[in-house]
N, CA, C and O of each residue as an XYZ file, in Angstrom:
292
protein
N      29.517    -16.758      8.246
C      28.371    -16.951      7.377
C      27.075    -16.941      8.200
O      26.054    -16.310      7.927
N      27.251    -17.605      9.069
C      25.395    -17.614     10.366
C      25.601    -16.317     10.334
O      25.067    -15.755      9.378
N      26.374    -15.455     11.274
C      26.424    -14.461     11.405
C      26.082    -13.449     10.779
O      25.514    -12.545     11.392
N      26.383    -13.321      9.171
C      25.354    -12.529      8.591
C      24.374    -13.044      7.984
O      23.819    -12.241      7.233
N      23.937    -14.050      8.004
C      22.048    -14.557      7.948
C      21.161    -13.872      9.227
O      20.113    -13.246      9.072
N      21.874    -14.157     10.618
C      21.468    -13.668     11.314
C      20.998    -12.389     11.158
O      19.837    -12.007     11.309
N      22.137    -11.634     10.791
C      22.309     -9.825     10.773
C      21.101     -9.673      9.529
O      20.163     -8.897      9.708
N      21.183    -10.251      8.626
C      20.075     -9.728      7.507
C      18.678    -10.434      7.887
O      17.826    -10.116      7.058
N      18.266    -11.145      8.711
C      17.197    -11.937      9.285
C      16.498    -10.352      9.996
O      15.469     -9.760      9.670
N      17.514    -10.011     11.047
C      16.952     -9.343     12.203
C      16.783     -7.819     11.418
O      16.147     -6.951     12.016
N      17.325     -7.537     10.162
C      17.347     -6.241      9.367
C      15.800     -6.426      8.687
O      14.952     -5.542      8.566
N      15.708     -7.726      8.318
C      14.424     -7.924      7.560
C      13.006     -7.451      8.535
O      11.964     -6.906      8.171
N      13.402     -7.852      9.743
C      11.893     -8.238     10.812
C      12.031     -6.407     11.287
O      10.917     -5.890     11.373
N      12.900     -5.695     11.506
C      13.195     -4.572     11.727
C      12.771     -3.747     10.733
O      12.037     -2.812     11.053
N      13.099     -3.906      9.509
C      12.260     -2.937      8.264
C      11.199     -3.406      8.181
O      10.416     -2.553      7.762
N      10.520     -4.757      8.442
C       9.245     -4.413      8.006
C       8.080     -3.988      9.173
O       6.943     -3.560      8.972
N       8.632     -4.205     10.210
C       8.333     -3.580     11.444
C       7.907     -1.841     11.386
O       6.788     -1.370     11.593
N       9.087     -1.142     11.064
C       9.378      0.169     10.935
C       8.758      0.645      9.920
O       8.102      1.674     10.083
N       8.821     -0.107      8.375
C       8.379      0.325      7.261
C       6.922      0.031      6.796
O       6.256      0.864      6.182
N       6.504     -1.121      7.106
C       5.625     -1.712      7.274
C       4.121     -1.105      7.820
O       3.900     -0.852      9.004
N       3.064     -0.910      6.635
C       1.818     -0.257      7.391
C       0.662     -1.296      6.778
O       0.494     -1.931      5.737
N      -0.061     -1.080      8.098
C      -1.326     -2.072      7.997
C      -1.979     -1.598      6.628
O      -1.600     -0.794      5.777
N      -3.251     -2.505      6.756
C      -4.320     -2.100      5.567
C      -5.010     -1.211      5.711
O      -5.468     -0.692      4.693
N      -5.465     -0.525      7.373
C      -6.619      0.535      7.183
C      -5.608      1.830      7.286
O      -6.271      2.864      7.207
N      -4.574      2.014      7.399
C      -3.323      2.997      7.560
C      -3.327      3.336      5.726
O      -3.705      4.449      5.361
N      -2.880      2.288      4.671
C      -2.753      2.146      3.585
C      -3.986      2.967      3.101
O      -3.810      4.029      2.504
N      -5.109      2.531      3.330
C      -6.830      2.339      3.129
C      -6.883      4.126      3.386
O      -7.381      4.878      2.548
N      -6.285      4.600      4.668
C      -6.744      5.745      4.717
C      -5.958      7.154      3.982
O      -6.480      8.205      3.610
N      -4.543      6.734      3.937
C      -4.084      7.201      2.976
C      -4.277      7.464      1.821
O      -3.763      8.421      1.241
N      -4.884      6.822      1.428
C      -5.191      6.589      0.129
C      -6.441      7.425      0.061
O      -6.310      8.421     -0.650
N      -7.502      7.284      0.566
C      -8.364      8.096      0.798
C      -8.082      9.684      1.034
O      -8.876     10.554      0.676
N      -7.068      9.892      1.567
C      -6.456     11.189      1.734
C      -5.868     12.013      0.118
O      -6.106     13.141     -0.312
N      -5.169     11.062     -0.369
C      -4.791     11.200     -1.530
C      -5.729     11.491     -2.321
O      -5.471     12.414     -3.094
N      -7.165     10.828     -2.434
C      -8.289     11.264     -3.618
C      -8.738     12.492     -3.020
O      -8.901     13.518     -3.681
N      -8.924     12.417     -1.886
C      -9.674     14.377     -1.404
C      -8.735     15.149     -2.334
O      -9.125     15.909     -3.221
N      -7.326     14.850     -2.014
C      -6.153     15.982     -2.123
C      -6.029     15.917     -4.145
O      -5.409     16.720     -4.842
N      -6.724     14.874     -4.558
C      -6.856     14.697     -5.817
C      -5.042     14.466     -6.440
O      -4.351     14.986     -7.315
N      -4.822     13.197     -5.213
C      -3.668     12.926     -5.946
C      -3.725     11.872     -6.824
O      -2.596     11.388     -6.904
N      -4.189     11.529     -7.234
C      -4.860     10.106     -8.137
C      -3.465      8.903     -8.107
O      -3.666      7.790     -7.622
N      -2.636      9.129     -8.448
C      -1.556      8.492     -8.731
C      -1.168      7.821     -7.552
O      -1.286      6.616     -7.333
N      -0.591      8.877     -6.642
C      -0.343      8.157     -5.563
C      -1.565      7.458     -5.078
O      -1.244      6.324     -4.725
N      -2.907      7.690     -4.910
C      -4.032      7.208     -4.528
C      -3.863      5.822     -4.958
O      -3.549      4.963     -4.134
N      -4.075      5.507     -6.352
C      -3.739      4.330     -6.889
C      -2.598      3.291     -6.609
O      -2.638      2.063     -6.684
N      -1.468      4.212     -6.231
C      -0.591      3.072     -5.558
C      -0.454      2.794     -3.970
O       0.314      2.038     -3.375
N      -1.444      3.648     -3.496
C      -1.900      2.993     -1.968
C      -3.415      1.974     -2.105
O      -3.722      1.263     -1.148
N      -4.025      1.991     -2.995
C      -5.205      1.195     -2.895
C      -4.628     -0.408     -3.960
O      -5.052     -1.562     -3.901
N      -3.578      0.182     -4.813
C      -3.148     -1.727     -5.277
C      -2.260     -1.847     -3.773
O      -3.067     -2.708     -3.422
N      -1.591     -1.779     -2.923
C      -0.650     -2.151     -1.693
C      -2.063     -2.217     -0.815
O      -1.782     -2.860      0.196
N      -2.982     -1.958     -0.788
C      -3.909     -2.464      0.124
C      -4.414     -4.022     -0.418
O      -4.526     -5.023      0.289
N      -4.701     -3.902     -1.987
C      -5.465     -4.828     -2.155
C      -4.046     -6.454     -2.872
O      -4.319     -7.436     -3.563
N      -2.236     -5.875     -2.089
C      -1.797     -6.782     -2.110
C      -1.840     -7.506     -0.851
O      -1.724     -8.729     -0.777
N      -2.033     -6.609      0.284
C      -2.645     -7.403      1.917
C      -4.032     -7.844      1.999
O      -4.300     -8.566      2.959
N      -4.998     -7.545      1.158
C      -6.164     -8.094      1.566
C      -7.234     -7.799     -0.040
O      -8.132     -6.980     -0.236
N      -6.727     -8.701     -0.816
C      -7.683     -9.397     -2.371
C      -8.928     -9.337     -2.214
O      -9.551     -9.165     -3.261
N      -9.673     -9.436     -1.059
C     -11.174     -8.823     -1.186
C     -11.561     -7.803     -0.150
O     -12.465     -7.853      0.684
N     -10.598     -6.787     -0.414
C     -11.508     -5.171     -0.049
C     -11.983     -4.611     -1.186
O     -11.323     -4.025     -2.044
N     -13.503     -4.871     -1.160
C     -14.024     -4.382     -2.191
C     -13.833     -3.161     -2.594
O     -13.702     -2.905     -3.791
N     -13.782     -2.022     -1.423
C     -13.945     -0.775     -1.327
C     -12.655     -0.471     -1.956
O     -12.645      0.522     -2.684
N     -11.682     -1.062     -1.832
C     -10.149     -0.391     -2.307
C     -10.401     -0.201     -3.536
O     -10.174      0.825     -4.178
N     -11.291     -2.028     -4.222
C     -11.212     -1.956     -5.634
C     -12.104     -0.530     -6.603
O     -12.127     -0.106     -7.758
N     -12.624     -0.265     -5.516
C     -13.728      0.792     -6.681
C     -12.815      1.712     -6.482
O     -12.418      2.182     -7.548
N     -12.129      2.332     -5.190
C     -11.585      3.237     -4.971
C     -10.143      3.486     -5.613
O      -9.633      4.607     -5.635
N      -9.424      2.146     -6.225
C      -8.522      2.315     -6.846
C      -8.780      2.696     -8.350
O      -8.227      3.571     -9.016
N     -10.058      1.548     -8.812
C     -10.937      1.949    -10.196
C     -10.854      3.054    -10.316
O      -9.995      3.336    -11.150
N     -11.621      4.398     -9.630
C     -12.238      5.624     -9.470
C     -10.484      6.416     -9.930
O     -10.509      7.263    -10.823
N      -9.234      6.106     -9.341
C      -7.990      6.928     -9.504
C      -7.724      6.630    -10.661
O      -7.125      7.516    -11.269
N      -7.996      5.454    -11.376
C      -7.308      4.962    -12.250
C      -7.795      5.675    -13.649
O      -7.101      5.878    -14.645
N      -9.575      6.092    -13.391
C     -10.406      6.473    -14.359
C     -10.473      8.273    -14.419
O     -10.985      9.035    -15.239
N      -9.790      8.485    -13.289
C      -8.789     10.080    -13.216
C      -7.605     10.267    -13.686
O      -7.243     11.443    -13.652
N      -6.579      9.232    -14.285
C      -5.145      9.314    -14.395
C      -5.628      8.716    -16.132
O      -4.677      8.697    -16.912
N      -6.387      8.462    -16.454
C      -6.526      7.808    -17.812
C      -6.453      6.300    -17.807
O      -6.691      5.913    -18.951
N      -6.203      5.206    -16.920
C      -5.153      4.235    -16.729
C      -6.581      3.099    -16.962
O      -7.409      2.762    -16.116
N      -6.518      2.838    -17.896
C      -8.021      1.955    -18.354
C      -7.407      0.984    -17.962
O      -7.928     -0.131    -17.997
């Protein structure tokens, strides 16, 4: 039983390590996505920014702005 707490402990710190991207990584993606006029995906990199950091203002207009391209009032 330790043994696999352990094993799913060290799987956890390992995926989010690996999987895991900062806010200006997220931030710029996302930005990439509105040039490329992907709106959708745009929008779901600027809410995952603004679940690491609740006052980037800039995400919020910038997610606003995808949302008011996809219809998504």
């Amino acid at each position: 039983m330790r043994s696999t707490f352990i094993l799913l402990f060290l799987c956890s710190i390992w995926g989010s390590t690996i999987f895991g991207q900062t806010e200006k990584q997220l931030f710029n993606r996302g930005i990439d996505k509105l040039k490329a006029e992907d709106y959708l995906g745009a929008e779901e990199d600027f809410a995952m920014v603004l679940q690491l950091n609740p006052r980037n203002d800039v995400a919020y207009f910038n997610r606003g702005f995808a949302r008011l391209q996809i219809d998504k009032f």
